[in-house]
N, C-alpha and C positions, 0 to 999 in steps of 0.2 A: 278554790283555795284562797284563804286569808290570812294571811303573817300582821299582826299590827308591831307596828315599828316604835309605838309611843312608850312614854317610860323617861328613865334618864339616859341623856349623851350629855356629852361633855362639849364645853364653850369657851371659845376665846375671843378674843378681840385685841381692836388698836385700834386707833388715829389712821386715818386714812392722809397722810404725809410724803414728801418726795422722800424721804428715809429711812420707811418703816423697817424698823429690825425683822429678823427674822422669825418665825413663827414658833418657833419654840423655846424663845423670849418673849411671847404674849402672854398677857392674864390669863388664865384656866380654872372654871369653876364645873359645879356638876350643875346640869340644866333641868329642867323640866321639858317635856315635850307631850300634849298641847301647854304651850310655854310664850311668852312674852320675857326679851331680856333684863328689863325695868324688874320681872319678878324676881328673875333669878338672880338678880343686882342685889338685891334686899334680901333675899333668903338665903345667901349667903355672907352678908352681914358686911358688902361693900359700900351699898347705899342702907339709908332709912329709909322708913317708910314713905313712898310718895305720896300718899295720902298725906301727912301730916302737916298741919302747918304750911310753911315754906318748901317745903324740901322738894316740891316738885321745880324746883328752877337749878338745882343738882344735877337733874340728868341732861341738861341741855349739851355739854358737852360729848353726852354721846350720840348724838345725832350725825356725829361726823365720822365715826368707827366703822370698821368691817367684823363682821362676826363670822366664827369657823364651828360651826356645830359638828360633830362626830358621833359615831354609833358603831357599835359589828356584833354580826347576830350571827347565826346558825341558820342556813338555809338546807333542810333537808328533803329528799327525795330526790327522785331522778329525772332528767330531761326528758320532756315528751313535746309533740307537735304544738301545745297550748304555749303562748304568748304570756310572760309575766311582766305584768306594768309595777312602775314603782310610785303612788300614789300619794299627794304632796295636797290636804283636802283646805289649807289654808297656809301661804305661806307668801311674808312680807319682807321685803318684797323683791329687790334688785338680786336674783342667787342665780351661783351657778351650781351643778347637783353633779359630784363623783361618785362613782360608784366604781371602787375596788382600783382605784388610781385615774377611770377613766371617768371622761367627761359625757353625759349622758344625755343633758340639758340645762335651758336656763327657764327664771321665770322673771316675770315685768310687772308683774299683778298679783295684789294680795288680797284680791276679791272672790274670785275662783279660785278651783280646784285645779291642779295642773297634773298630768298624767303624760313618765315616761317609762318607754319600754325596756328593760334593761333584762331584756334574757340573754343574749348573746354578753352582757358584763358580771351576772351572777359565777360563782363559784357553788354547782349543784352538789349539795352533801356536805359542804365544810364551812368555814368563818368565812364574812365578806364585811367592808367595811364602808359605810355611804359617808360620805361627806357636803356638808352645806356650806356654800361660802355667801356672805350676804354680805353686799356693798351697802356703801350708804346710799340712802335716799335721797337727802339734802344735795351731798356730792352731787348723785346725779343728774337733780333737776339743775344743780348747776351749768351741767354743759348745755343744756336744752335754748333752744333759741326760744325768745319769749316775744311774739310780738305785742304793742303794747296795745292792743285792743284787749287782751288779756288780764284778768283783773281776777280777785277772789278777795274772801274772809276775811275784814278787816288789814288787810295789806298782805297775807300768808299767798303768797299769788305760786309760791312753788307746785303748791294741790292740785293746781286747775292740768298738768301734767301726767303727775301722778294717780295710779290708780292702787290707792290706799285709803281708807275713811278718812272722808274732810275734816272728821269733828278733831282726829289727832294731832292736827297740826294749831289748833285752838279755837277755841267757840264759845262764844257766850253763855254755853254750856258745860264744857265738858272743857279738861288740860289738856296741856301740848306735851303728848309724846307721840315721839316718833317712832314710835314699837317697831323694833324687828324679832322674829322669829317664827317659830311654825305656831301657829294658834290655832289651828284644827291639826286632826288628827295624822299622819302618814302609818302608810301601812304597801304592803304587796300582795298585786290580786292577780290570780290565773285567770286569762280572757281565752273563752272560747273561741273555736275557729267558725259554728255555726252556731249564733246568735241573735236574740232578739235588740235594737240598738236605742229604738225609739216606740212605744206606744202611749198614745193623746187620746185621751176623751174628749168630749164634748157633749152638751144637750143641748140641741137644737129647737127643741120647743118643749115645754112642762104643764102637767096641769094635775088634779088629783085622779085622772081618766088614764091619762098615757103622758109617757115622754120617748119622743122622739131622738137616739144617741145615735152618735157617729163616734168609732174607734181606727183611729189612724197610723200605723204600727210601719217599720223600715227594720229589715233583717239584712244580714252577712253571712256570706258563708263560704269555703273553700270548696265546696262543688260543683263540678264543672255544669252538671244541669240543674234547674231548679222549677220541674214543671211537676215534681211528686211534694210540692211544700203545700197546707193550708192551716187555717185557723181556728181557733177557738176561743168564745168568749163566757165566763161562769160567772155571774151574780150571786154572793151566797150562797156558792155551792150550786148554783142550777145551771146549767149549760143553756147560754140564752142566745146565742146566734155563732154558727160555723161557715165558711167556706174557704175555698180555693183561693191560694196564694199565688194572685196570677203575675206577680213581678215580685223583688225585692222591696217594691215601697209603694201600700194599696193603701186601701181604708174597708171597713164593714160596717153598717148600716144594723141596727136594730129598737128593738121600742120595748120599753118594759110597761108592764099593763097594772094601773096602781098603784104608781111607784108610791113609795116614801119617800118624800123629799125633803131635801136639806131646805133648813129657811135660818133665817137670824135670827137671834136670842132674841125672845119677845114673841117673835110673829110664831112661831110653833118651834116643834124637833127640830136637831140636827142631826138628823138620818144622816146614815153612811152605810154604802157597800164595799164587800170585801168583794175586790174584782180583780179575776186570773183570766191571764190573756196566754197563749198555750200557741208555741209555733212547733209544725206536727209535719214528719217526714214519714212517709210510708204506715204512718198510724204508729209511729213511734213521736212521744213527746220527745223534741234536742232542745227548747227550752219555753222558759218562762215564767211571767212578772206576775207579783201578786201584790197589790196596793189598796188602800179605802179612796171610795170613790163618793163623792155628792152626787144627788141628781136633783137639778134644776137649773133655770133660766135668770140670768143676770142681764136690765138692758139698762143702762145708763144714759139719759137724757143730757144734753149740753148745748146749749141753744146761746151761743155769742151775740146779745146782744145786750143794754145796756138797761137798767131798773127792773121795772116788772115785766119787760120785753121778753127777758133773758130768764136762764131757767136751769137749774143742775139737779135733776132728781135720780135717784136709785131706784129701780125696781128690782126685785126677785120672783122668779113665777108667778109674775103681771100684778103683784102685787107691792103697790108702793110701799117705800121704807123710810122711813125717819131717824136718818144714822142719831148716832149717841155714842159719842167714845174720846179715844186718848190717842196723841200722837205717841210712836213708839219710839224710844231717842236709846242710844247708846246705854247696855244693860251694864257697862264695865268701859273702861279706857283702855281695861288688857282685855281683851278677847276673848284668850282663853280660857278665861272664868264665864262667857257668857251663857252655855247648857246645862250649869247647872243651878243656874236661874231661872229657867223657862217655867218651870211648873209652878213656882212662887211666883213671878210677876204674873203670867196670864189667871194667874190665880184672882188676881186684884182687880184684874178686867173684870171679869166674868162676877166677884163680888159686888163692883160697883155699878153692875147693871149693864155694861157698855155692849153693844150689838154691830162695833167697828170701830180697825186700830188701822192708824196709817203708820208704815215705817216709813218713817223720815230718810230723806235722802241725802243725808249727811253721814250715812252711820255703817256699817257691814251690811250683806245680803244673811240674813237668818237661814234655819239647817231646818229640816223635815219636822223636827221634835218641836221647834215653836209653831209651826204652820198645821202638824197634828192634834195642838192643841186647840188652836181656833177653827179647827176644822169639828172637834168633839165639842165645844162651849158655844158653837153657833153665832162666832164674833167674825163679820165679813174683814179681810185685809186690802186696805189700799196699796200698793207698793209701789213706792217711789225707785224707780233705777237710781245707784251711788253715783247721785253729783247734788250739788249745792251751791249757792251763793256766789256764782263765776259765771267768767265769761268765760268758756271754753275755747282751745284749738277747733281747729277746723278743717286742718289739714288733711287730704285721705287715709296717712298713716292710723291718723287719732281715731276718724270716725272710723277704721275698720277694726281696731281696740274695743270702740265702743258698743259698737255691730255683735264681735263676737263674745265680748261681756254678756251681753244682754239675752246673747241665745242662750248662751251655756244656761243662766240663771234661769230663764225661761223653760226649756226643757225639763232643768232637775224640776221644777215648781209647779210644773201648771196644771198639776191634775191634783191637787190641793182646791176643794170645793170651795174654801174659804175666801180666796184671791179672785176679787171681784172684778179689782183695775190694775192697770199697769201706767203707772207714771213719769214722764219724760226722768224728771228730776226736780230738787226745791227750789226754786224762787229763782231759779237762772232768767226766766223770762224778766221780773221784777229787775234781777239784777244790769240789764241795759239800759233799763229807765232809771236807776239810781246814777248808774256812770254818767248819765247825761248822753245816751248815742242818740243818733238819730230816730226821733220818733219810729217804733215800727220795726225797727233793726230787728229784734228779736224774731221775727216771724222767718230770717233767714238762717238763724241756728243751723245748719245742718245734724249737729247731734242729736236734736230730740226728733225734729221735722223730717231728717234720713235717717240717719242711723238706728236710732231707737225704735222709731216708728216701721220702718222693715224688719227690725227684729221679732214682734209683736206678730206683723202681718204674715211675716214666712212660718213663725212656730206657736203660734197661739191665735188664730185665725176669728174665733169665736166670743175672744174676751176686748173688751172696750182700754182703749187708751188715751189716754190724755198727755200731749204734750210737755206740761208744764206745770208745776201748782205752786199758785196760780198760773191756769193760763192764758196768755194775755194777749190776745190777736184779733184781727179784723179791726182797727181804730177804732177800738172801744177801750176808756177809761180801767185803768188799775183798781181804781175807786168804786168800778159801775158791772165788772164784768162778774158771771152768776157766782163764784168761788172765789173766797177770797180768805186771804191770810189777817186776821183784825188785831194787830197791834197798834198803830196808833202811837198818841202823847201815852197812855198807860198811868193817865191821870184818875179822875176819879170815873168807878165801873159803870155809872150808869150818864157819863156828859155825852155829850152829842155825838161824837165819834159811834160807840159802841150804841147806841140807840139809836142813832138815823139810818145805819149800816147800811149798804142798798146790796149785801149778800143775799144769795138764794145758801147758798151752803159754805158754813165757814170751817173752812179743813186745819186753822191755828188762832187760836188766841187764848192767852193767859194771865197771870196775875200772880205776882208774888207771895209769898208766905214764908215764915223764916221755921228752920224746922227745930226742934223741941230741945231741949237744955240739954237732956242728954245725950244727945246727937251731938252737938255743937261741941260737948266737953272733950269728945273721942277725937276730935282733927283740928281746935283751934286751942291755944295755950290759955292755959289757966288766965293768964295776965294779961291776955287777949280779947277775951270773954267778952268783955264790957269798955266804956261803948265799944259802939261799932269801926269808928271810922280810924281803923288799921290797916297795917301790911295785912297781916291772916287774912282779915273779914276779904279782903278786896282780891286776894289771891284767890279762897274759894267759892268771889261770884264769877269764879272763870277767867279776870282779867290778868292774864299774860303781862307782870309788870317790865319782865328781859324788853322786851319788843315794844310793844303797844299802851298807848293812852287811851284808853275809850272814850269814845262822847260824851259818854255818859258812865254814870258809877250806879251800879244795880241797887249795891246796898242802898243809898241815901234816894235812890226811885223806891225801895220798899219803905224805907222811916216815910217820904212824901205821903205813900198813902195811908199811914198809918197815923199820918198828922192830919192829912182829909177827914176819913174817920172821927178821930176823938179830939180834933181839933190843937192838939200838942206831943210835944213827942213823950213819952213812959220815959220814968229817970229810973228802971231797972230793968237789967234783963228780961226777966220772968213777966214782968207786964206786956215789954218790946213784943213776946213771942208771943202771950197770949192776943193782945190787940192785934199783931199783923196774919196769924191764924183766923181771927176774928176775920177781917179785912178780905181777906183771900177766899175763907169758905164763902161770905157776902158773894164778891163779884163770882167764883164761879159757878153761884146758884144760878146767879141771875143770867148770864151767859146760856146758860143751859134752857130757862127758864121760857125766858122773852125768844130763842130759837123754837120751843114747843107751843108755845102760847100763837102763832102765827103760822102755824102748821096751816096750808100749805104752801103759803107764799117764803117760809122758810125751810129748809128739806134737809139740815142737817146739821152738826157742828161736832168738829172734833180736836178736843180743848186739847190746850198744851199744860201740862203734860205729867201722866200718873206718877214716874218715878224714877229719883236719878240716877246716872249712871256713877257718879261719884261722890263722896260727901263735901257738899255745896249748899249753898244756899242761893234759890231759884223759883222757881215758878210750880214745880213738882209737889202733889197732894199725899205723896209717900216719901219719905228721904232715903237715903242712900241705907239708914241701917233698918228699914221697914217698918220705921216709925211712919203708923198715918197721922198727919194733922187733920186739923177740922174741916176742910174741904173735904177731905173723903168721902166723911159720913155724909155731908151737905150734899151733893151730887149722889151717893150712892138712894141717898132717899127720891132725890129729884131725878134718875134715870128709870123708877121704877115704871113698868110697862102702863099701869096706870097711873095718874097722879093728879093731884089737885092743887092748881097756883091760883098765884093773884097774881092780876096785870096791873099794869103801871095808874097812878091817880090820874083821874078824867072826869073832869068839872067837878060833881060831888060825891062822887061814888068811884069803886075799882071793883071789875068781875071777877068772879069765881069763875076759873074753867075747869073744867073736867077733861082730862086729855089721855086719848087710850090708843095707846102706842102699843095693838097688838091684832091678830086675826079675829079675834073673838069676843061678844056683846056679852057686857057685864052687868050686876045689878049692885051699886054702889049704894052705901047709908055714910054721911058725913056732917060734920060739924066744925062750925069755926070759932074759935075763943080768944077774948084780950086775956092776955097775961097777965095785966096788970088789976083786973077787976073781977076776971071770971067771968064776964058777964057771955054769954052766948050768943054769934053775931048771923052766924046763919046755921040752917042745921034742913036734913031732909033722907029723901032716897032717892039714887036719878037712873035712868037707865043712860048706859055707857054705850054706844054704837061701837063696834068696830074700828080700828083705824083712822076715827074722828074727833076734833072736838066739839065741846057744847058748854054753852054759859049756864052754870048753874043758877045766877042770878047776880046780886049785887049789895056790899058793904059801903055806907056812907061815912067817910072819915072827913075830917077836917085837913084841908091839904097844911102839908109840913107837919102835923100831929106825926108824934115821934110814940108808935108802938111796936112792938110786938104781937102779931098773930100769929096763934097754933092752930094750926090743922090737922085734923085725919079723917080717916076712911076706912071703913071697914068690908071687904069681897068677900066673901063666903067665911065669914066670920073671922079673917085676919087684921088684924089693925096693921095701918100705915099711917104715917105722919109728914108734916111739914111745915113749914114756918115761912113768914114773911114778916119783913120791916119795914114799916112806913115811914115818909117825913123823908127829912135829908140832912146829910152831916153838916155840924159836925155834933157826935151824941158822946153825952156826957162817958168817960169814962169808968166811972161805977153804974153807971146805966147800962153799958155793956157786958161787964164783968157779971151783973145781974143776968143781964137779955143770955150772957153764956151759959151759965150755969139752967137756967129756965127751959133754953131748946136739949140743954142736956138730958135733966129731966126726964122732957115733955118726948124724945125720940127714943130713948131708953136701947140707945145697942152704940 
């Protein structure tokens, strides 16, 4: 049995003050539930839109309220010996939960799902009323003792406490709200007394011969004996290994002959079984799970040492992989809205070729429905555990928060074939070497190095984790170690920074691009518009003006390299946006580019970042309202499985490679052409090996000659295309505006 509880309740609030009046002298609006109060603030026409303009620095004053949500439903039927939990699948974050005047529980975390039991609080057969009370957040990181080794997010240091997305409190990303309410769903579920609680896949070894699985399963039950229980395991319907349930928490061993295996986009299918696992009393089924399962072997290489010493490779059933993808950042600031997004953004993935998404670990824990998707598009997931840019408590309290965060997530997720790693969290290691601690400090984290790293160990035994990302251990270099995050000055894309790199795999790096007129017209004021350097514009690069000064100002870092480029700044908008789209598609070709061309001394990159969670202007190749700019297409050409670059100018000439980023040998016909002449600079047929590159030969340009080359290729009678520019900024302006118009053209989608 399933009651969902979502729908409208009703919301109040106040000040959380030594005086607050009494509760039925608070505001009272009708709410949403899955709901954020920011929406419901606006939809009922107390705030505006927080998107707009300024108006995101309006809700600061409620970060300091208590919210009282209410509901009462009909619960019908009659008591029986089953157990009813009252099920809470997101809720932020400080509440305590009545149910029918009484107190039932509370929660601390708006990361997980929290479940309580409230069958002895129900009223079976008639009205009952649940109530949520949610303290502030702020409030309570108030009382929290903070020692000051303790640091976070440009100065927001309340986060490194709380267990709510870092990005809400502000980020160079994404605004500061301090969301409360339920943002997933609540509903009432009947729990059996004899139950399956936990079943784990794994494959333990893959090949196209056999795979070797292990199925790890923990039941309950109110039975006084339990030596008539056993199991059963179906593949598609086939019954592929049974036995005896010789305790409540075993495992069963079996091999499927042939399998089909899941692989990443590129390298082949992404097979999936429909797998039922069947807990069996007397040859009577009492229950069981029915889920899609991958079959194959993930090993991830990570060798701590420093230049070409050091080494970060992906494999999948022994077959190495040349990641290509997009970090996954915040789909929404309200949450609630984030499911029915899923199928459009991983949409974009899967468009622009990407065969791997890291979720940032700044953001939510995502629900089944985005992990089913990269489980069907064959895009592997990195996932970061929620922490970010801090220095964390360390207290046992914390680390045992963090411990059992990490299971929970763990559990729901891990038989998702897609979820390659499990990652401590972002840049927390980095973030000790920014404070200035002591060289090396970070290696005593107890959060990612205990807590996290037992979490993994105890309930995911077979998948690879990584500390930190970057992780930064053994007295090796920030600079030097195989994974690295490449921001940098974020001067021009190809100066020494970003081309000496000594990465083996770069899991962030990005580049600005300002997104399209009519984007910009929907959330900055008419009279805002132009130039740039305003309240609005600087509000939405993210900068928190209530609070914080940045370092730096994003907008006048995107004009810099738009003045790199064309050597001056555009005196109108419409140029502003085309040149710095110009700008952005450039570096994140080459990013992509100069990572495949060095295959295999380079083994990955996973650019920042496809698309915002709010409308901003950022570093994102889609904006907020699903406008792609020109990167999109720029990358989407340059991720395809085969592809044909040009490397960097060397003495008199730059090679053609051929780069085949797939399982299988191709027979390619290509040609390269100046734009500006027509003339034809190479042209042939090559054979493509496998998962390798090869120099198709070599173009003589005069170094600093400012051209345009077109490329393409044709596999089994398909054209592809691509382009390259020679020389070095800064290039003339209508030379540009030409060179745009010409790859437009010449790529024709």
């Amino acid at each position: 049995m399933r009651l969902s509880l979502n729908g409208t309740w009703s919301l109040k609030w106040c000040a959380e003050t030594s005086n607050m009046p009494p509760e039925n002298e608070w505001p009272k609006i009708q709410a949403q539930v899955p709901g954020n109060v920011e929406l419901d603030l606006f939809r009922n026409g107390i705030e505006p839109d927080p998107y707009y303009a300024e108006n995101e620095y309006l809700f600061r004053k409620y970060e300091y309220c208590s919210w009282i949500y209410e509901k009462s439903f009909s619960f019908e039927g009659e008591k029986t010996n089953e157990r009813i939990n009252l099920v809470f699948d997101g809720l932020n974050c400080f509440a305590d939960i009545f149910v029918n005047g009484s107190k039932v529980g509370s929660s601390e975390n708006a990361l997980i799902p929290h479940v309580f039991d409230v069958t002895d609080f129900l009223v079976f057969g008639g009205e009952n009323i649940v109530r949520v009370y949610i303290h502030s957040a702020l409030n309570a990181a108030r009382r929290m003792d903070f020692p000051v080794h303790i640091s976070a997010n440009e100065g927001f240091s309340e986060y490194a406490y709380l267990r709510m997305p870092a990005h809400s409190f502000g980020w160079d990303i994404m605004p500061r709200f301090l969301s409360a309410g339920m943002w997933r769903g609540v509903s009432l579920e009947s729990v059996k007394n004899t139950r399956l609680t936990q079943v784990y896949y794994a494959c333990l070894s893959a090949n196209s011969n056999r795979a070797d699985m292990i199925a790890k399963y923990r039941f309950v039950t109110d039975n006084p004996y339990i030596d008539d229980y056993s199991v059963r395991v179906y593949l598609n319907g086939s019954l592929i290994a049974e036995s005896k349930a010789p305790f409540t928490a075993s495992e069963i061993r079996f091999s499927v002959k042939n399998p089909a295996l899941w692989w990443p986009k590129g390298y082949g299918e992404a097979n999936l079984y429909n797998a039922r696992f069947e807990l069996i009393k007397d040859g009577i089924i009492v229950d069981a799970r029915e889920e899609r399962i991958g079959v194959r072997k993930v090993d991830i290489t990570n060798i701590m040492k420093p230049d070409d010493e050091g080494e970060f490779l992906i494999q999948v059933n022994g077959v190495k992989i040349l990641a290509k993808g997009s970090n996954w950042v915040p789909m929404d600031a309200f949450h609630s809205r984030d499911a029915q997004k899923y199928t459009k953004a991983v949409s974009l993935f899967n468009e622009a070729g990407c065969n791997i998404v890291r979720l940032w670990g700044g953001n939510v824990y995502e629900d089944h429905a985005f992990f089913d998707l990269c489980d069907e598009n064959g895009i592997m997931v990195w996932h970061d555990f929620t922490m970010g840019c801090a220095v964390y408590p360390q207290t046992p309290e914390f680390l045992k928060i963090i411990h059992d965060e990490c299971e929970t997530v763990i559990r729901r997720m891990r038989n998702h074939a897609s979820i390659i790693l499990w990652a401590g969290d972002n840049e927390v290691d980095d973030c000790y070497t920014w404070q200035g601690y002591t060289e090396g400090s970070n290696r005593y984290n107890a959060v990612t190095r205990e807590a996290c790293a037992r979490a993994v160990r105890e309930n995911d035994p077979y998948r690879p984790f990584l500390p930190s990302s970057p992780y930064i251990d053994g007295g090796v270099d920030r600079l030097l170690v195989p994974e690295q995050h490449n921001w940098g000055p974020r001067a021009y894309f190809k100066d020494d920074f970003y081309r000496l790199t000594k990465a083996h795999f770069v899991s962030e790096c990005g580049y600005h691009g300002c997104p399209a007129r009519e984007s910009l017209e929907k959330f900055i004021p008419e009279d805002e518009l132009w130039p740039i350097s305003n309240k609005a514009w600087k509000t939405h690069n993210a900068e928190y003006r209530m609070l914080i000064e940045r370092g730096y100002d994003r907008n006048e870092l995107m004009a810099k390299q738009v003045r790199i480029m064309t050597g001056a700044m555009p005196e109108t908008l419409d140029d502003f946006i085309l040149f710095s789209q110009f700008t952005q598609a450039e570096a994140k070709k080459y990013f992509i580019e100069s990572t495949r061309i060095r295959k295999w001394r380079r083994t990955g990159i996973i650019w920042w970042n496809m698309i915002d969670g709010w409308p901003q202007i950022s570093d994102a190749v889609v904006d907020w309202y699903y406008v792609k700019k020109r990167a999109f297409y720029a990358i989407k050409h340059v991720q395809t499985p085969i592809c044909i670059m040009l490397d960097e100018h060397d003495a008199w000439g730059q090679r053609v490679i051929l780069g085949n980023d797939s399982n299988t040998d191709r027979e390619v016909s290509y040609r390269l052409i100046d734009a500006e002449t027509g003339n034809e600079l190479l042209s042939g047929r090559a054979f493509s090996p496998k998962n390798e590159n090869i120099a198709l030969g070599e173009i003589t340009i005069l170094p600093g000659a400012q051209k345009l080359i077109l490329i393409e290729w044709t596999i089994d009678q398909k054209r592809y295309s691509n382009h390259y520019l020679t020389g070095h900024p800064p290039y003339d302006m209508e030379k540009v505006r030409l060179y745009a118009k010409q790859i437009d053209a010449w790529n024709r989608d």
